[in-house]
NUTI-945425 format. One record per atom (N, C-alpha, C): atom name; x negated, y, z negated. Coordinates in pm, 1 decimal, padded with zeros to 6 digits, always signed. Last residue first. Layout:
! residues N
REC  atom      east     north        up
REC    CA         X         Y         Z
...
! end
This chain:
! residues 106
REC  atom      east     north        up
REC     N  -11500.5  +23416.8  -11959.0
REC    CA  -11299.0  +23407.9  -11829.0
REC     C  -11242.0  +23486.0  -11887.3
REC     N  -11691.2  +23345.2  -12110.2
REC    CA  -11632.0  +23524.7  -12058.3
REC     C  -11536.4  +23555.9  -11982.6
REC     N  -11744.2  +23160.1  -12238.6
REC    CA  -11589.3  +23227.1  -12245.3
REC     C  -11619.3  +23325.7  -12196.5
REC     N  -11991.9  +23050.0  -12138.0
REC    CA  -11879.4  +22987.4  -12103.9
REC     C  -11728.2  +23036.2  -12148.9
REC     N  -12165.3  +23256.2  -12204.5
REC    CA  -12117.1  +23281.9  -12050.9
REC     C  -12006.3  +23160.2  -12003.8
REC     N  -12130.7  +23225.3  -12526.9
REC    CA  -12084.3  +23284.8  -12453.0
REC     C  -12072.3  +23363.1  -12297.6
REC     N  -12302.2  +22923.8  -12503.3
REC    CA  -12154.5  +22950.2  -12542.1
REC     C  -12083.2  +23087.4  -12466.3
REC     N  -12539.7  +23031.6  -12419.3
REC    CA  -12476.5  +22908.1  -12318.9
REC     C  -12295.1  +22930.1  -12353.4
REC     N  -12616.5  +23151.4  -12604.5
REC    CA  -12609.1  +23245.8  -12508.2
REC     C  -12506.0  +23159.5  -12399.5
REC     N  -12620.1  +22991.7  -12841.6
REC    CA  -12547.2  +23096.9  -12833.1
REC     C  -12521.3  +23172.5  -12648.7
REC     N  -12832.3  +22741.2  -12832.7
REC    CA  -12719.4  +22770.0  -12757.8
REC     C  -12571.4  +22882.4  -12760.6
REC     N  -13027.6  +22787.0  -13008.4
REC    CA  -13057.6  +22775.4  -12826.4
REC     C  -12899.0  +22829.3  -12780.9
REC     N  -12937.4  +22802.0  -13267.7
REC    CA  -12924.4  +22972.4  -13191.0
REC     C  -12968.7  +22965.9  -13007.2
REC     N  -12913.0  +22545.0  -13356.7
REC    CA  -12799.0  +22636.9  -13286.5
REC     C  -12786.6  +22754.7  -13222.4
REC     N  -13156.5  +22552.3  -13481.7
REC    CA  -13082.4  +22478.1  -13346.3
REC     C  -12936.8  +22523.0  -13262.8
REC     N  -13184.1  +22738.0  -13594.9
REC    CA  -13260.8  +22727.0  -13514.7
REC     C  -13195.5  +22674.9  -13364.1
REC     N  -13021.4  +22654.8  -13789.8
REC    CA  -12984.7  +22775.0  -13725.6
REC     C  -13115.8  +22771.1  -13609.2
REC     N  -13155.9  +22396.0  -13884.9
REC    CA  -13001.1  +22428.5  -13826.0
REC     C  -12962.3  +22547.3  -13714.4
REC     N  -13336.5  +22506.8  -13984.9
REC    CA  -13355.5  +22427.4  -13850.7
REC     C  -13266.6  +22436.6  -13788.6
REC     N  -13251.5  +22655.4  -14228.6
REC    CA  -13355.3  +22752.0  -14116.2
REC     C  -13346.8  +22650.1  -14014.3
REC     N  -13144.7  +22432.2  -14379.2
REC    CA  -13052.4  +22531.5  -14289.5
REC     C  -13132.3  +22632.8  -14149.5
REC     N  -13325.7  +22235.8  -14419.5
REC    CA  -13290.6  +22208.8  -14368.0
REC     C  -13205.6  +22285.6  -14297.1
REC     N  -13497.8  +22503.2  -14593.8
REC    CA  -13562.4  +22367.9  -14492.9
REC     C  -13458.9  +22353.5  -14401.8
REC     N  -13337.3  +22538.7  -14785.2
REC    CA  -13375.4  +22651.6  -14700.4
REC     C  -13434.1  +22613.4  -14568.0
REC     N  -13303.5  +22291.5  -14932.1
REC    CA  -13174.9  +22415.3  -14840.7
REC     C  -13249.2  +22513.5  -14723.0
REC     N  -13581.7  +22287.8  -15037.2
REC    CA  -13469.3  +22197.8  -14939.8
REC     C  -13379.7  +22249.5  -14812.6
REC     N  -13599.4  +22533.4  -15182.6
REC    CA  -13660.0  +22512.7  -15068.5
REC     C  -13620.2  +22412.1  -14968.8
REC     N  -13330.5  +22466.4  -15394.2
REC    CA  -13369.3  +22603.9  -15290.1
REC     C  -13468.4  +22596.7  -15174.2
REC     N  -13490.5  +22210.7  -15524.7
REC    CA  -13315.7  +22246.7  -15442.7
REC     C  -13301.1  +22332.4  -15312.1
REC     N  -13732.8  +22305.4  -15635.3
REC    CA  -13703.4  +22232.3  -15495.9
REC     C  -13550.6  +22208.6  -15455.4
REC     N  -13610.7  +22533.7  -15806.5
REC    CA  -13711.5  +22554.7  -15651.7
REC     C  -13755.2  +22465.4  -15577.6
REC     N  -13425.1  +22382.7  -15938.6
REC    CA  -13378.8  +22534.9  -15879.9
REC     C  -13524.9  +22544.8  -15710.0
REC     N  -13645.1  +22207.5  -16071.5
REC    CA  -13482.2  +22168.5  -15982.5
REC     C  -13455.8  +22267.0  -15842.3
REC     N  -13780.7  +22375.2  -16213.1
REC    CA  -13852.1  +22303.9  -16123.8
REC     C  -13738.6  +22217.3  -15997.4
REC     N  -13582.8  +22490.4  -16398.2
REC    CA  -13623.5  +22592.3  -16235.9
REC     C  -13687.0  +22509.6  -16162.0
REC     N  -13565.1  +22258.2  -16514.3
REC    CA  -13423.0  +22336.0  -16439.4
REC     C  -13498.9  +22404.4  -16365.0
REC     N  -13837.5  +22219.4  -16610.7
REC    CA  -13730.4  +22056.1  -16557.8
REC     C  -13625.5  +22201.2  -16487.7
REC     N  -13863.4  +22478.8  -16758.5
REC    CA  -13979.6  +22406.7  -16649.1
REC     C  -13854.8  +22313.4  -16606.7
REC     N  -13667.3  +22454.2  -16953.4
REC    CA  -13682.6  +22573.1  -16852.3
REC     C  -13761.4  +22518.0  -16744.0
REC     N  -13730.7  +22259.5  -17105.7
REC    CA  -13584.4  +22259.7  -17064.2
REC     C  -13592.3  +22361.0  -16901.4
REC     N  -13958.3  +22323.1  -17199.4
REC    CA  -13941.9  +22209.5  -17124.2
REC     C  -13853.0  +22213.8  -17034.0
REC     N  -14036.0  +22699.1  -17211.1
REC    CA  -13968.1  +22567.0  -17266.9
REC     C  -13962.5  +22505.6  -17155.9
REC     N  -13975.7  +23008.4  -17154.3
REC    CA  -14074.1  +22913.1  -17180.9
REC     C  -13994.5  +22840.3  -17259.1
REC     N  -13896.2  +23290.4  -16901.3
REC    CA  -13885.8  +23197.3  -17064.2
REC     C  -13929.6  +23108.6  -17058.2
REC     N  -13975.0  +23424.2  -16730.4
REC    CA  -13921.0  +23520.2  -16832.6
REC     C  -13907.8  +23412.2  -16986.5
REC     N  -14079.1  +23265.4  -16504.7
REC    CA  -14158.6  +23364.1  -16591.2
REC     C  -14105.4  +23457.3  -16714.3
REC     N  -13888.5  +23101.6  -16451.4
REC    CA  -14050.5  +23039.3  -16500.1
REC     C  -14107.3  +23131.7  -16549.1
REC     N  -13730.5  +23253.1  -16377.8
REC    CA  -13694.3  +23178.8  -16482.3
REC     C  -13836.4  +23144.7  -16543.7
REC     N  -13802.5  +23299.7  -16080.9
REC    CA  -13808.5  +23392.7  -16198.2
REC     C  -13773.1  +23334.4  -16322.8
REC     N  -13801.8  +23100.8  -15962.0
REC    CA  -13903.8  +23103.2  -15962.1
REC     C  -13939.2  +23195.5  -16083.4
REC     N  -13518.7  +23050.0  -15947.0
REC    CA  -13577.7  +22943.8  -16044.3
REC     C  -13742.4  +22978.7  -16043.2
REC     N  -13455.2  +23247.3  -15781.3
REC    CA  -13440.0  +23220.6  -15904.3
REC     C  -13497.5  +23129.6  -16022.7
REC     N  -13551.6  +23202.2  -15579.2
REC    CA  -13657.0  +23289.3  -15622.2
REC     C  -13599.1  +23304.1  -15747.4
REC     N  -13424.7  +22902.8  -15498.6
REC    CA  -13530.1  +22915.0  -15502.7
REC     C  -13575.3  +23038.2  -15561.4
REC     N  -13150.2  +23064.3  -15470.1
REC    CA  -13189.3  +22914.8  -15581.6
REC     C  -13314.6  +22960.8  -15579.9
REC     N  -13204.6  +23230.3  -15271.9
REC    CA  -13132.6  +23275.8  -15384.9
REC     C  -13156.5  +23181.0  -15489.5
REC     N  -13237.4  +23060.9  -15076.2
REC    CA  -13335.6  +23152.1  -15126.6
REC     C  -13333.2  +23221.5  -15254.6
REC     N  -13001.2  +22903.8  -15015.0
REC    CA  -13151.6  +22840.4  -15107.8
REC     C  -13267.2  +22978.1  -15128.9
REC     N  -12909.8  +23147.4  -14922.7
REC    CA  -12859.0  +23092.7  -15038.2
REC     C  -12959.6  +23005.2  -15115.0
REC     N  -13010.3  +23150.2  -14646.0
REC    CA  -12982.6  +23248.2  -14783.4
REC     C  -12992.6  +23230.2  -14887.5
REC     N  -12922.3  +22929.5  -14561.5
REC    CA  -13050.1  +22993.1  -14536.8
REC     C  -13053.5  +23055.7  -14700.8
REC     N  -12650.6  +22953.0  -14545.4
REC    CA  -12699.8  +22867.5  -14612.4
REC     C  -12815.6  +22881.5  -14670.2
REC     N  -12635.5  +23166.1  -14351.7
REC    CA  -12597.1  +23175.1  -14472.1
REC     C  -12640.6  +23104.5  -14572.2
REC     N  -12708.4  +22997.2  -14138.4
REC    CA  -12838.2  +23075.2  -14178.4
REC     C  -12777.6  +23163.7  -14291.4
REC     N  -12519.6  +22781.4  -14071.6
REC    CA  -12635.5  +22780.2  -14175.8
REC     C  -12751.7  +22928.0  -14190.6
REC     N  -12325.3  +23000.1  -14086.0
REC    CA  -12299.4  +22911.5  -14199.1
REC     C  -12437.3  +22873.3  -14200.2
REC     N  -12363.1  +23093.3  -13809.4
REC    CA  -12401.9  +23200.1  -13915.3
REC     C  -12377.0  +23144.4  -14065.7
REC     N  -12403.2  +22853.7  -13661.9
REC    CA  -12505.4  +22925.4  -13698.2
REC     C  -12503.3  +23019.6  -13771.3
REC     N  -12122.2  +22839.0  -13638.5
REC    CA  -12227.1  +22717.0  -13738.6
REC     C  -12293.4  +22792.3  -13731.6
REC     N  -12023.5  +23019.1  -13457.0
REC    CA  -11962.1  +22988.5  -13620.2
REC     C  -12049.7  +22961.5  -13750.0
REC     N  -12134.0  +22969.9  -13305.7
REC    CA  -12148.7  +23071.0  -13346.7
REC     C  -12167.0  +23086.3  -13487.4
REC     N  -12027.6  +22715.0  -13199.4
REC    CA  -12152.4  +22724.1  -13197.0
REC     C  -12185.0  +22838.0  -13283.7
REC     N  -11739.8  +22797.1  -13155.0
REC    CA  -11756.4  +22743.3  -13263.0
REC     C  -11969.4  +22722.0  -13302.0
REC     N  -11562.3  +23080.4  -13077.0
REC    CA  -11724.4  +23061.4  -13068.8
REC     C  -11730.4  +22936.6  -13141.2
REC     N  -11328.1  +23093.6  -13083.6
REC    CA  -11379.5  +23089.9  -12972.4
REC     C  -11513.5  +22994.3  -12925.7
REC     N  -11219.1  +23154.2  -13281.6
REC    CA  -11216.5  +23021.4  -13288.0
REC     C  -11294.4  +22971.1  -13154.6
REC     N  -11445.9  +23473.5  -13413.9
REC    CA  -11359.9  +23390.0  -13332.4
REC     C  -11327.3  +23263.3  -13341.3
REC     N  -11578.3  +23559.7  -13700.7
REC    CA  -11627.7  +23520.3  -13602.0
REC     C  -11504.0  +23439.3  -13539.1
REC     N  -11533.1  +23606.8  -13981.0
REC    CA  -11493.4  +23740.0  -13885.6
REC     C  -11523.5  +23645.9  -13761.6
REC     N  -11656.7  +23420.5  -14093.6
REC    CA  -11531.9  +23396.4  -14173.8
REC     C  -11463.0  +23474.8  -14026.8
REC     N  -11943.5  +23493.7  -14050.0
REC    CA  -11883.2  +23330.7  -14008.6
REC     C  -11747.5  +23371.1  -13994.8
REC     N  -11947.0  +23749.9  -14178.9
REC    CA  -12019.7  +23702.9  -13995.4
REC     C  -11915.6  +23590.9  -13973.5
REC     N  -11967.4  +23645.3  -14415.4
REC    CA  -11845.3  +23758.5  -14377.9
REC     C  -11843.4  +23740.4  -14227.5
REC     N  -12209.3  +23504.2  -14456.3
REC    CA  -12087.3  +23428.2  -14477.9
REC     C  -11940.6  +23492.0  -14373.0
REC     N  -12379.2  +23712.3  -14417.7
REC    CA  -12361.4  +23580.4  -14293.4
REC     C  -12239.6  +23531.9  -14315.2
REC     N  -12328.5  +23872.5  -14640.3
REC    CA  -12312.5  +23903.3  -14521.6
REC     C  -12274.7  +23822.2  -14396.1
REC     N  -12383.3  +23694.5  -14842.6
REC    CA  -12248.3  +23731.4  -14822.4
REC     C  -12262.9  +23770.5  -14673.4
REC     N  -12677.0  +23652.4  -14759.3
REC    CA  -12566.5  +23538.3  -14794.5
REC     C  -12418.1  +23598.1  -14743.0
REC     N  -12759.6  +23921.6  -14847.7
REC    CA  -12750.7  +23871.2  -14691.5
REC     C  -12687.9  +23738.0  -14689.3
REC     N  -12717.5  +23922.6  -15094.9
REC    CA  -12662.9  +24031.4  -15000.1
REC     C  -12641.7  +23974.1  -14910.3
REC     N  -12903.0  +23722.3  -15178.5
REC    CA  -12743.1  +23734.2  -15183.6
REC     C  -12645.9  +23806.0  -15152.3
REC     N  -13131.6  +23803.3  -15108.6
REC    CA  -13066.5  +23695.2  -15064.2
REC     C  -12946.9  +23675.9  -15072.1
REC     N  -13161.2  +24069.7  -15269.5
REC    CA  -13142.5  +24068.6  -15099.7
REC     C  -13097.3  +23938.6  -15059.8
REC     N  -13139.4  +24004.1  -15526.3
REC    CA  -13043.6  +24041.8  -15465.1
REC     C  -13031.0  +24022.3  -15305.5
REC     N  -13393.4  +23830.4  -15495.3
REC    CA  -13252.9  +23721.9  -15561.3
REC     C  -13159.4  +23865.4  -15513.2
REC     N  -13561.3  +23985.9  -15477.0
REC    CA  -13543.5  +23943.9  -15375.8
REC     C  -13403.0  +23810.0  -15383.5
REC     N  -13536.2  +24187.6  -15686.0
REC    CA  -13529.6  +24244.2  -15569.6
REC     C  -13475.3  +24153.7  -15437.3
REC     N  -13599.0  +23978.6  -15872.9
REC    CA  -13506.0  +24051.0  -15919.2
REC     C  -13432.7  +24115.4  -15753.4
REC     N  -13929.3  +23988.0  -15791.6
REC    CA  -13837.0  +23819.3  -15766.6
REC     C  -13690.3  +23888.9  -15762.6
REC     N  -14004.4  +24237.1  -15839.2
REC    CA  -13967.8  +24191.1  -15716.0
REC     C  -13913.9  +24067.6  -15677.2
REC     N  -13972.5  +24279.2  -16104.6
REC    CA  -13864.7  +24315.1  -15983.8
REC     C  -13869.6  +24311.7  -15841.2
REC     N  -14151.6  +24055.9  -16182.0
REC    CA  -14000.7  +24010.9  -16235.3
REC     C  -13924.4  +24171.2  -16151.0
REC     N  -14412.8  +24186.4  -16104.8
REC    CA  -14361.0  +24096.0  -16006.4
REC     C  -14202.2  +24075.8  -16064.4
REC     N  -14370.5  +24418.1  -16287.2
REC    CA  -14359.6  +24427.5  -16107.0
REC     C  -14327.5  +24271.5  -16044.9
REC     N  -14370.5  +24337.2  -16475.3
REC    CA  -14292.7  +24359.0  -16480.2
REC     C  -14273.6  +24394.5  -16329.8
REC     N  -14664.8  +24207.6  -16488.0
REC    CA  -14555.6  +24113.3  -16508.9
REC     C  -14421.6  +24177.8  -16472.5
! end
C-alpha cells in the first residue's frame, strides 16, 4: 500500500512539474509562434488532468467514505477528460509546428 501511495505521490508531482514547465514554455514562447503557443497550453493542459486524475486516484486509497468515492470519482473523470481532449489538441497542433517555423525564418 505504501508503494503504490508513492508512486501515485510521485506521479501527482511529476505532473505538476511538467505542467509548470509547459506553462513557463507557453508564457517564454514568441508572438511569433502562435501555433506554438497553443501547443504548449494544451499539452500543459495535458498535465494538469493528470494531476486531477492521479489525485483523485490517490484519495481512493488513503480515505474512505461516500463523500470521498462521489469527489475522486469527479477528480478521475474530470482529469481523464482533460487529458482526452488536450493530448488531441496537442496532437493537432504539433502537425503544424514545422509549417509555422519555415514561415518566419525571413
Amino acid at each position: 500500500m505504501k508503494t503504490l501511495n508513492f508512486i501515485l505521490v510521485f506521479l501527482i508531482v511529476a505532473s505538476g512539474v511538467y505542467y509548470f514547465y509547459f506553462k513557463t514554455r507557453q508564457f517564454r514562447t514568441s508572438r511569433m509562434f502562435p501555433i506554438r503557443k497553443k501547443y504548449f497550453a494544451s499539452r500543459a493542459g495535458a498535465f494538469l488532468g493528470g494531476l486531477l486524475f492521479f489525485f483523485g486516484i490517490n484519495q481512493l486509497f488513503l480515505f474512505e467514505g461516500v463523500a470521498t468515492y462521489v469527489v475522486s470519482g469527479l477528480f478521475i473523470v474530470f482529469g481523464a477528460y482533460i487529458i482526452f481532449f488536450n493530448s488531441r489538441a496537442a496532437k493537432h497542433y504539433k502537425q503544424f509546428i514545422d509549417e509555422e517555423t519555415k514561415l518566419n525564418e525571413n
